[in-house]
C-alpha positions in Angstrom: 114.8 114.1 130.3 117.4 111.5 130.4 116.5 109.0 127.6 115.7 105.8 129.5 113.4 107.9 131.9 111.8 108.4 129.1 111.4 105.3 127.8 110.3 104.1 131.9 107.3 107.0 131.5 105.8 105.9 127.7 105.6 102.2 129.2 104.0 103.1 132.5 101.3 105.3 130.6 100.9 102.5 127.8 100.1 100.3 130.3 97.8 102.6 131.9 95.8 103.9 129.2 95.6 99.7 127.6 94.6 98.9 131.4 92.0 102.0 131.1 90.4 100.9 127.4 89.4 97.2 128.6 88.6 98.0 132.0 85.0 97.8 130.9 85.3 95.3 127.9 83.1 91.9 128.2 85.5 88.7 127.6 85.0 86.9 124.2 84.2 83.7 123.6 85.8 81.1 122.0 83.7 81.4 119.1 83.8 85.1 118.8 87.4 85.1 118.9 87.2 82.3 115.6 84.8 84.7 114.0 87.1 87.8 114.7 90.0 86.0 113.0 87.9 84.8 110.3 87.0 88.1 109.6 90.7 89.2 109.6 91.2 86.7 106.5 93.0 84.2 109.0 92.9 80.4 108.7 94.2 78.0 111.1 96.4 75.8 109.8 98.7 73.2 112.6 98.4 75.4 115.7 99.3 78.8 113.6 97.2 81.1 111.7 97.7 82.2 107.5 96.9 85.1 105.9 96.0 84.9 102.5 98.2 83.4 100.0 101.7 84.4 102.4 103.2 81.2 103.5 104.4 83.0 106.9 102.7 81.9 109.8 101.1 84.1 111.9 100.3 83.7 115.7 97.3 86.3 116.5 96.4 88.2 119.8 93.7 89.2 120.5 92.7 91.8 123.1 88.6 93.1 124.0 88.4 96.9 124.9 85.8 98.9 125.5 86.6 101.6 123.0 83.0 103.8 123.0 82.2 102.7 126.9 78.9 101.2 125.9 80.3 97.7 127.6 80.1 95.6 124.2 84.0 94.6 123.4 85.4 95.7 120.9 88.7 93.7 119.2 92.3 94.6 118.7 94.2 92.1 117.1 98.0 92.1 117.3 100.1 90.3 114.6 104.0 89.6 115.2 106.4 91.0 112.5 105.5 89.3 109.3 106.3 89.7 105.3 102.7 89.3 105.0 102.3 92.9 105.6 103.9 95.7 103.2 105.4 97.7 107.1 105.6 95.7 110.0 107.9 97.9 112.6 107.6 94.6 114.9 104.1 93.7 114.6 100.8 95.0 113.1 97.6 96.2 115.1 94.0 95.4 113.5 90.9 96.8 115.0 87.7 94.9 114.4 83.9 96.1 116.1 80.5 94.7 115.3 78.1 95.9 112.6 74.6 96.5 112.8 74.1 92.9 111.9 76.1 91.5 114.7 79.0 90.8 112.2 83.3 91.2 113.1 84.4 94.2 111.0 87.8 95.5 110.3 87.9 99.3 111.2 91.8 100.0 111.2 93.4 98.0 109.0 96.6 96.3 110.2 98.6 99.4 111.2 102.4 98.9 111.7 103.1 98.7 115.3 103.0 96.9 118.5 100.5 98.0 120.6 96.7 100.0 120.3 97.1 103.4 122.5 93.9 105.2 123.1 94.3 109.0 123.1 92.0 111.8 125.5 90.5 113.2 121.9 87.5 111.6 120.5 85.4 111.7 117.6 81.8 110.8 117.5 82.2 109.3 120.7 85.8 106.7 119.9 89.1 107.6 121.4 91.7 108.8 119.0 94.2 105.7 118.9 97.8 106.3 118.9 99.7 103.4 117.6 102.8 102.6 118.6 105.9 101.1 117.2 109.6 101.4 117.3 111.3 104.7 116.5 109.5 107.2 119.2 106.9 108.3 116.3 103.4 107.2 116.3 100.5 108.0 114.3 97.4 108.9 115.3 94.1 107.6 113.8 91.0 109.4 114.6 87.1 107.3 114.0 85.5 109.1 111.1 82.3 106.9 111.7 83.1 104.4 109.6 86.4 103.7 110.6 89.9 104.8 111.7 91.7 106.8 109.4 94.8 108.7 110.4 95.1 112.0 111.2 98.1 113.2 113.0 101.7 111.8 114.3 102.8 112.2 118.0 106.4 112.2 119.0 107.4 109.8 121.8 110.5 111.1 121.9 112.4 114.4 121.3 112.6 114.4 117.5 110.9 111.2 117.2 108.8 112.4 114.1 111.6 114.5 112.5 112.4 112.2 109.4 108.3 110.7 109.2 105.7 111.9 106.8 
């Protein structure tokens, strides 16, 4: 397959398979969205966002999905490329879900990449979540119950995973 027809059939199932996950998500609030990025260790500081003691400013996204289908939203939070972050192959993805106490929990960790791609495996009832990122590799993360923890890599590409771990 001719490379940029390639590249035309991972964005039309991206977008799918995002448009799939928060199809059933509730929106969030203005102040859940403050206590999701508090609980990501960001700080608002003249219309931008801080992370710790990195003086690069960060501008957060943040998208509800609906990873388990029980209709409570669950948060992905997208960061922009950023030395705050050891890898960031154009951005970092953060996961956060509610604990039994109602509380914004990190469950990913900020994995390099741009975008949150839920897979058709599951595990104790969560998607598998591919994320993606530049270089036609992406690693998979599978829930453990706890958290995501990754498992795999998938090749986006013909030999996308040839020189990855």
């Amino acid at each position: 397959m001719h490379p940029i027809a390639v590249a035309r059939h991972f964005v039309t199932t991206l977008a799918l398979l995002c448009a799939a996950a928060s199809a059933g998500a509730a929106a969030l609030g203005e102040a859940e969205r403050a206590a999701i990025l508090a609980a990501a260790g960001l700080r608002a500081e003249g219309g931008a966002f801080l992370k710790g003691d990195c003086p690069t400013p960060l501008r957060p996204s943040i998208e509800p999905v609906d990873l388990d289908g029980d209709g409570r939203a669950e948060a992905l939070v997208y960061l922009g490329p950023s030395r705050c972050f050891e890898q960031s192959l154009g951005g970092n993805v953060g996961l956060y879900m509610r604990d039994a106490e109602g509380r914004w929990v990190e469950r990913l960790g900020y994995a390099p990449g741009v975008e949150a791609v839920p897979q058709t495996a599951r595990a104790l009832g969560m998607p598998d979540l591919g994320v993606a990122s530049p270089g036609g590799c992406m690693p998979i993360f599978r829930w453990d119950g706890l958290r995501y923890v990754r498992v795999a890599q998938k090749a986006l590409q013909p030999g996308g995973c040839q020189f990855r771990e």
